[in-house]
C-alpha positions in Angstrom: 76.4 26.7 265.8 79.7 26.4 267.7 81.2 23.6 265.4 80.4 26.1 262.3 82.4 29.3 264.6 85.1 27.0 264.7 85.3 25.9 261.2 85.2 29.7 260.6 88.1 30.5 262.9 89.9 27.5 261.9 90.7 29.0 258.2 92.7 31.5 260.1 95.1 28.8 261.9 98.0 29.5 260.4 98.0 33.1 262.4 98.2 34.1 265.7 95.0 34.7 266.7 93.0 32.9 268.8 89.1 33.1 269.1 86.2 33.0 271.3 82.8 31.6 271.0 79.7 33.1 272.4 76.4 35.0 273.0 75.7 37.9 274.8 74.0 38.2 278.0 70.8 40.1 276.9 71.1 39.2 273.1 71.0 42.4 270.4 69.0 40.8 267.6 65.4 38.6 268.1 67.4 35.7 266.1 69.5 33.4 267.8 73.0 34.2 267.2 77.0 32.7 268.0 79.9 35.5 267.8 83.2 34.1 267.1 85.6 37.2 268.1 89.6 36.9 267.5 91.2 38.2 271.1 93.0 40.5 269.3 89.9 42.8 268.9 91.6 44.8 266.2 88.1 46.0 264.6 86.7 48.9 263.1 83.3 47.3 264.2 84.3 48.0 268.0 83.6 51.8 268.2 81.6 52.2 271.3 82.4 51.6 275.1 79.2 49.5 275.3 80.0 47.9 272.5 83.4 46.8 273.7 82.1 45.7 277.1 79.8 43.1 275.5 82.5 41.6 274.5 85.4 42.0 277.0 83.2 41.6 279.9 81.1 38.7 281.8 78.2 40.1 279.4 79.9 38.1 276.9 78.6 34.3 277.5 81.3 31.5 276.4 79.8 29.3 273.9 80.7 26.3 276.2 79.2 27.9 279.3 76.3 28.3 277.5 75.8 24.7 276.4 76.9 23.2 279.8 74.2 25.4 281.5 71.5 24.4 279.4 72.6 20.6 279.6 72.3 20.9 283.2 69.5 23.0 283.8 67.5 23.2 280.8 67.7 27.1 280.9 71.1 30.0 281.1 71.3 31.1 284.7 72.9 34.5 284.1 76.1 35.5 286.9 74.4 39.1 287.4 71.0 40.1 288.5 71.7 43.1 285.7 73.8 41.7 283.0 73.2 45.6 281.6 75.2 47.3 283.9 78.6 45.7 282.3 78.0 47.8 279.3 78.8 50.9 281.5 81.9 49.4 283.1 84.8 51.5 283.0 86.9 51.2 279.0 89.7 48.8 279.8 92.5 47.2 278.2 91.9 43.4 277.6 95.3 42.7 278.3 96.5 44.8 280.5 93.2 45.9 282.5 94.5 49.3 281.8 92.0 52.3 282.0 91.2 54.2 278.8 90.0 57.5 278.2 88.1 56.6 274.9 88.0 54.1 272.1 90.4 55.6 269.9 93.1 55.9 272.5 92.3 52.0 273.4 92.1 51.1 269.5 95.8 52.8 269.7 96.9 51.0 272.9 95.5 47.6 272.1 97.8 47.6 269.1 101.1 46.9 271.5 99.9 43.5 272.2 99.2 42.6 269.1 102.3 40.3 268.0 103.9 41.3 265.1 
């Protein structure tokens, strides 16, 4: 799955984005499923705070993680007894770690570190 994210992400080389691979900690569909994400996170799909914080927190799994774990132990070993709890984190920056009021004002924010 993670060699097709990448041949996804790299038809988009020639941009500046980069990308991350990976699951999320308490997955959101029955089906197994990869999420390749550019770091940008420019996306009118992002609308909620919980929604954000699955990806921009340790909720979000690294592909590679993910494989190395279950090569070593046969099984994912989550970080945090309640992987649920980093949906409620405080909205922050990405970047910047700055705080945010709400997800318009951090769609608006996150804009200044995209390169232009």
């Amino acid at each position: 799955m993670e060699d097709k994210g990448r041949e996804l992400a790299e038809r988009h080389k020639d941009s500046q984005l980069s990308f991350r691979f990976g699951y999320h900690a308490i997955p959101s569909m029955s089906h197994l499923h990869l999420h390749v994400i550019s770091n940008d996170f420019d996306s009118p799909c992002l609308k909620t705070k919980k929604h954000w914080n699955s990806f921009t927190s340790d909720y979000f799994l690294n592909s590679s993680d993910v494989i190395k774990m279950l090569e070593e132990f046969g099984e994912l070993k989550q970080k945090h007894t309640d992987p649920k709890s980093l949906l409620g984190l405080p909205l922050r920056c990405h970047v910047c770690s700055e705080l945010m009021a709400n997800m318009p004002k951090l769609n608006t924010h996150i804009l200044k570190h995209i390169p232009k």
